[in-house]
N, CA, C and O of each residue as an XYZ file, in Angstrom:
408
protein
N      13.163      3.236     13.472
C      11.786      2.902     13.829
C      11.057      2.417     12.576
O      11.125      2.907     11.449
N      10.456      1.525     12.922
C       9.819      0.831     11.759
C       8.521      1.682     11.111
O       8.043      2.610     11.764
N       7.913      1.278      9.643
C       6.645      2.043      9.784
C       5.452      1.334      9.984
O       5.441      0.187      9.538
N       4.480      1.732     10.531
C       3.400      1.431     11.356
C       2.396      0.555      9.962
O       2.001      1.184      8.981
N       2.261     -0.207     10.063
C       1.499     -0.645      8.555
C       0.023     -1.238      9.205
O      -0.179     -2.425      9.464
N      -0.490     -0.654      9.309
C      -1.512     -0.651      9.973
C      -2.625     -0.318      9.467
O      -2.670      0.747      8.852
N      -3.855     -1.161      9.593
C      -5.197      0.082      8.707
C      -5.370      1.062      9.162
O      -5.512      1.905      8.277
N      -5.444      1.465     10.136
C      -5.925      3.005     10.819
C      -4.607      4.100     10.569
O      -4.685      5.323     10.681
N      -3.424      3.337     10.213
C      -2.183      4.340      9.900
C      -2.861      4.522      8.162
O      -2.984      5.635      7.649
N      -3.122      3.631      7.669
C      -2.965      3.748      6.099
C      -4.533      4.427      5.889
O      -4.743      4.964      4.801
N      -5.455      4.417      6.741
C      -6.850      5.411      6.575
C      -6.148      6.470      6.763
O      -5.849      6.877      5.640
N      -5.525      7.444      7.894
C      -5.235      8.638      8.338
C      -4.424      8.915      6.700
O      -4.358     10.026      6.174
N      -3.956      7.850      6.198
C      -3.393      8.617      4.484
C      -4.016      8.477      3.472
O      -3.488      7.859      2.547
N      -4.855      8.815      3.385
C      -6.149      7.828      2.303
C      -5.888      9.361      1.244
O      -5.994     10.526      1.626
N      -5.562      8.916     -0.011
C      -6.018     10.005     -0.727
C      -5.062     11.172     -1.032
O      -5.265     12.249     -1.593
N      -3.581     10.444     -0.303
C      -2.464     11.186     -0.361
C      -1.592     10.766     -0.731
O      -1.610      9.535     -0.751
N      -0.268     11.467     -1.263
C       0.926     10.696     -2.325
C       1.575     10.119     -2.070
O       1.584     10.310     -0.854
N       2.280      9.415     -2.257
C       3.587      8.187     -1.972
C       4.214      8.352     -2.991
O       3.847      8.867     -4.047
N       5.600      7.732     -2.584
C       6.587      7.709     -3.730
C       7.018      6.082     -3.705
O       7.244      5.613     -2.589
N       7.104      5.483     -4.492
C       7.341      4.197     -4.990
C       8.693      3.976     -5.683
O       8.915      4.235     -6.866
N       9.766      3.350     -4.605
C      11.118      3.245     -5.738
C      11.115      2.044     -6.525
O      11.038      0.889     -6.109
N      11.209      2.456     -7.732
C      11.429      1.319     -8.699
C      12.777      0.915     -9.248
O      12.867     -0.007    -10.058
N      13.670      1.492     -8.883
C      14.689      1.465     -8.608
C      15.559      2.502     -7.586
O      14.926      3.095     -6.713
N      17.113      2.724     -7.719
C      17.772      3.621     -6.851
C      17.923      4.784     -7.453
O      18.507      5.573     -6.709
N      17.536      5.419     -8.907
C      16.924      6.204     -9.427
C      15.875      6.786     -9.825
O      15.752      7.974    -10.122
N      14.756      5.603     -9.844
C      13.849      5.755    -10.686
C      12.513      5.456     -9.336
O      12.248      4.456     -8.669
N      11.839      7.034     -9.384
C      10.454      6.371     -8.566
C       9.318      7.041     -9.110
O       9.448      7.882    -10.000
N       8.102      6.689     -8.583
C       6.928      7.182     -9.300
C       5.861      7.577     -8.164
O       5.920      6.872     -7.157
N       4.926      8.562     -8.172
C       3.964      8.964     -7.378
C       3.008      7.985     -7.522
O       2.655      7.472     -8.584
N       2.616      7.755     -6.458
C       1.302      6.800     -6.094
C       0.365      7.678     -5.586
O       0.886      8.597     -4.954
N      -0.918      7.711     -5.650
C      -2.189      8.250     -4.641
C      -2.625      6.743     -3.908
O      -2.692      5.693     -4.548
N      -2.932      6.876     -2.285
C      -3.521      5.594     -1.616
C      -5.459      6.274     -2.097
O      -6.182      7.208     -1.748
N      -5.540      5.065     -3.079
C      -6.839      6.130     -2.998
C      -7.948      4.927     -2.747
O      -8.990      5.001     -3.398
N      -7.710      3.469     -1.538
C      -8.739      2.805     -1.214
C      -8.142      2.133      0.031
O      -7.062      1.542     -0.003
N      -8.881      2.249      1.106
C      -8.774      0.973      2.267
C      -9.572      0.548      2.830
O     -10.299      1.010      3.709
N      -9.493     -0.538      2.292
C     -10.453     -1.954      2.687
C     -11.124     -1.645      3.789
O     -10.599     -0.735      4.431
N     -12.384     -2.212      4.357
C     -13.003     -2.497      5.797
C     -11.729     -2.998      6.216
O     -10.692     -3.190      5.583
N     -12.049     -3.179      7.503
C     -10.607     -3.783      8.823
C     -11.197     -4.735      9.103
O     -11.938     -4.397     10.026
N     -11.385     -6.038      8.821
C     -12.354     -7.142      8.885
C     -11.163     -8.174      9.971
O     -10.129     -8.737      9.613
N     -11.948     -8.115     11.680
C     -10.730     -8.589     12.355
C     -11.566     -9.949     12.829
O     -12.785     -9.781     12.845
N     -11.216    -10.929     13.117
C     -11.476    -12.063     13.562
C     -11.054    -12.682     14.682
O     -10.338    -11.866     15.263
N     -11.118    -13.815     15.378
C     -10.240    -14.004     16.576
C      -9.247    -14.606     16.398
O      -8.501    -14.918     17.326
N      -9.028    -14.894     15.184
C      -7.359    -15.728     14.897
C      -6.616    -14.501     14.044
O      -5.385    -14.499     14.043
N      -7.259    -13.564     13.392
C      -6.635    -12.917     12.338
C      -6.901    -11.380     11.925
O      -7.735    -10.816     12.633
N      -6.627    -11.017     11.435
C      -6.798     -9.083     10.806
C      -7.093     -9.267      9.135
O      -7.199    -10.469      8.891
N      -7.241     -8.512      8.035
C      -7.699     -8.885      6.578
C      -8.119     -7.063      6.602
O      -8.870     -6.498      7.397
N      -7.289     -6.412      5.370
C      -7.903     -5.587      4.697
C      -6.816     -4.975      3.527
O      -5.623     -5.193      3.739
N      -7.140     -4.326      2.477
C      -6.430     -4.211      1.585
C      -6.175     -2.759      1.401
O      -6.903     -1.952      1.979
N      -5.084     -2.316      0.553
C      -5.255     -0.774      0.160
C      -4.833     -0.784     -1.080
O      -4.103     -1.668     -1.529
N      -5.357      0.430     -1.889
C      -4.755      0.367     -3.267
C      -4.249      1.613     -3.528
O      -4.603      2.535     -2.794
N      -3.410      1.843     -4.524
C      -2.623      2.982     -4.895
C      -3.014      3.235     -6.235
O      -3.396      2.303     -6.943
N      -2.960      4.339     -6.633
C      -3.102      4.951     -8.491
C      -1.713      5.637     -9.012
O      -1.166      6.693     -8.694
N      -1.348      4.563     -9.986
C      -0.627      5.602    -10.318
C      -0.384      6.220    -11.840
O      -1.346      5.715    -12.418
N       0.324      7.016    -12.858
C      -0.291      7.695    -13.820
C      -0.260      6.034    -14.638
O      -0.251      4.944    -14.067
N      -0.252      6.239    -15.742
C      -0.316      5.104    -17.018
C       1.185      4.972    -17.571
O       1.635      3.947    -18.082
N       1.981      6.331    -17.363
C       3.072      6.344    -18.308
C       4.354      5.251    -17.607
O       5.479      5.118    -18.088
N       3.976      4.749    -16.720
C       5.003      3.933    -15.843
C       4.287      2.243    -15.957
O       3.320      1.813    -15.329
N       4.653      1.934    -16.395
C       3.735      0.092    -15.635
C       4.927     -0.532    -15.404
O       5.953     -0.330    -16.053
N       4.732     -1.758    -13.919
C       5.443     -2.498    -13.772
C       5.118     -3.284    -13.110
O       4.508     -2.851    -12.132
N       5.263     -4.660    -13.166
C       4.697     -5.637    -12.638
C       4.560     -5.800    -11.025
O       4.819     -4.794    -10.364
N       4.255     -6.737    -10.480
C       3.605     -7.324     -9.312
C       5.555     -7.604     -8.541
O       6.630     -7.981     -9.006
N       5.200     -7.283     -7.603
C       6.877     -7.038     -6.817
C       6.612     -6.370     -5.442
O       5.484     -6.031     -5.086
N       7.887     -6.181     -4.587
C       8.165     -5.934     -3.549
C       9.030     -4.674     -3.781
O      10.212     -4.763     -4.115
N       8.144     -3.035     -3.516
C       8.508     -1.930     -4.180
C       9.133     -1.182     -2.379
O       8.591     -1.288     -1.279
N      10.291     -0.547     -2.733
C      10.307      0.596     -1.454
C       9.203      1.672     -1.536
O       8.910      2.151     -2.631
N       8.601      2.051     -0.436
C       7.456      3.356     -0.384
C       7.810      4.198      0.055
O       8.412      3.761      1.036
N       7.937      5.719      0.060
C       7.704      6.713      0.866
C       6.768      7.657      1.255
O       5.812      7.661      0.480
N       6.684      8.382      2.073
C       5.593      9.294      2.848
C       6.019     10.120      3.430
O       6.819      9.766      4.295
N       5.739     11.661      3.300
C       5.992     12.554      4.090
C       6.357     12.638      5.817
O       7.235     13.100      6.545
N       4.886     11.761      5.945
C       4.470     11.280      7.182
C       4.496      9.679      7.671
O       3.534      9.280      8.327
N       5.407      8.914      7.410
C       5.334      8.059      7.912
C       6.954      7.538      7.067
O       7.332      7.970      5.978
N       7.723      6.476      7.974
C       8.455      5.727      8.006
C       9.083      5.089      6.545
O       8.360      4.134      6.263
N       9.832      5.203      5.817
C       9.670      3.849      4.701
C       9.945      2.880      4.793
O      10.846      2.452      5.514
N       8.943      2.010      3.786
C       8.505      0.716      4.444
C       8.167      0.046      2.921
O       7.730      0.740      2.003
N       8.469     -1.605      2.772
C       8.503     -2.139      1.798
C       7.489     -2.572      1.641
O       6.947     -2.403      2.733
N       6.441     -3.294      0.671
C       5.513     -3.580      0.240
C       5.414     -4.478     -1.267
O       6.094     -4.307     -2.278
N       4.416     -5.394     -1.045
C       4.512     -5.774     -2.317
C       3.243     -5.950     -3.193
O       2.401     -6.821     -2.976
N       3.201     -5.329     -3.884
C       2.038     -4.788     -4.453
C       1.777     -5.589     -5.757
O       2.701     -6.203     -6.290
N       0.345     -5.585     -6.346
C      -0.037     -6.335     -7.171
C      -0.794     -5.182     -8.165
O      -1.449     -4.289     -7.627
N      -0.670     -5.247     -9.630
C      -1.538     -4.449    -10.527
C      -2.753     -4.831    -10.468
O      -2.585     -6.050    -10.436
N      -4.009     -4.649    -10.424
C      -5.016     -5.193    -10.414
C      -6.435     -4.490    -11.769
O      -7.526     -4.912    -12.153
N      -5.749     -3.505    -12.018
C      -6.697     -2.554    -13.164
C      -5.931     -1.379    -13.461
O      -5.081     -0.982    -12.664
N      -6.257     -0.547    -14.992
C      -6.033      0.164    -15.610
C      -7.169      0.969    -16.497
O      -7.932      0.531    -17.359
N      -7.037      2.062    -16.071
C      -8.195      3.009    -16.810
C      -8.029      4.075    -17.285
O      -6.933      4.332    -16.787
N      -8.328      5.103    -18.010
C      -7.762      6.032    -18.565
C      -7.237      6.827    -17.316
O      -6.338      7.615    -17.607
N      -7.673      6.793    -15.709
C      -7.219      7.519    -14.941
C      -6.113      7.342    -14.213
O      -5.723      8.035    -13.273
N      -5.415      5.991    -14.873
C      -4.249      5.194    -14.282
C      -3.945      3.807    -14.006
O      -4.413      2.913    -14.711
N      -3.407      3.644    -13.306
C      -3.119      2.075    -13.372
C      -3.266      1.810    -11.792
O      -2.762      2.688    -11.091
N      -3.803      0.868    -11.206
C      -4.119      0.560     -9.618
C      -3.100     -0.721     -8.992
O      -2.904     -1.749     -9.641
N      -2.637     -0.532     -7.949
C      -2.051     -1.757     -7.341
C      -2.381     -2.086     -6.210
O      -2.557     -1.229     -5.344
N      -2.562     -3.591     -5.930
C      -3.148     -3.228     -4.664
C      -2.046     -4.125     -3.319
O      -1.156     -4.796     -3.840
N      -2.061     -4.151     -2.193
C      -1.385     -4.563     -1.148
C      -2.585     -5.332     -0.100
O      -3.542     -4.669      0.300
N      -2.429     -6.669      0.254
C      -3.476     -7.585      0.848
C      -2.248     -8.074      2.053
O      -1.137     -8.577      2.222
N      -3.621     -7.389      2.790
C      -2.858     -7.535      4.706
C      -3.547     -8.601      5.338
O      -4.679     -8.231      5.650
N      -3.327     -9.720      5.637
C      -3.693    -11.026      5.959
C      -2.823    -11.346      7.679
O      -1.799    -12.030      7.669
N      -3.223    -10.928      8.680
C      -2.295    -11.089      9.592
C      -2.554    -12.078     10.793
O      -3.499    -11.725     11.498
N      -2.059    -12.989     11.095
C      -2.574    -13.807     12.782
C      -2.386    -12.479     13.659
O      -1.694    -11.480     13.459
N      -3.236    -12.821     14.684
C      -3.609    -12.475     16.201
C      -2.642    -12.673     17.013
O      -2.591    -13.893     17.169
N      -1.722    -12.100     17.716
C      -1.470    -12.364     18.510
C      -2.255    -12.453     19.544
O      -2.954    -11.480     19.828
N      -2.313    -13.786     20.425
C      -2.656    -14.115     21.816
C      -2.010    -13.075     23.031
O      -0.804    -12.869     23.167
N      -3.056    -12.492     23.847
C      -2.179    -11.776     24.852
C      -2.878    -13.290     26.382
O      -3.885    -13.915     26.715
N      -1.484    -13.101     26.732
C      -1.192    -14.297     28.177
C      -1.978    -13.170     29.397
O      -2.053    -13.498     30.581
């Protein structure tokens, strides 16, 4: 079963940990600690989420495996976007067409 990548799946985790493989050894804790408004349109969907994670890890902009206690793993490709003494942020931009229902 696939995982649900959804804004209202990724609100119900707002503020909780993920694990990020950066490789088949190597992963790192994420916090989801932002999601976008759900800004839906009649052709399309648009909202973003971002993750924190510590400083001692950086790695560029890529297509990372995720995990969750509660939900499915599911690939993603995430972008660095800021760094502050409280960590480093990445973020994931959900841009989706509408499906038409007949």
């Amino acid at each position: 079963m696939a995982a649900d990548l959804t804004h209202e799946e990724f609100s119900r985790h707002l503020n909780t940990k993920f694990s990020i493989r950066l490789s088949e050894t190597q992963a790192i804790e994420a916090e989801l600690t932002q999601v976008s408004e759900h800004l839906i349109s009649p052709r399309q969907e648009r909202f973003s989420i971002v993750f924190r994670t510590s400083n001692e890890v950086f790695f560029g902009q890529g297509l990372h495996r995720f995990e969750h206690d509660k939900m499915e793993p599911f690939d993603l490709f995430i972008v660095p976007i800021e760094r502050d003494e409280e960590g480093t942020y990445y973020e994931a931009v959900f841009n989706r067409m509408i499906k038409k229902s007949n």
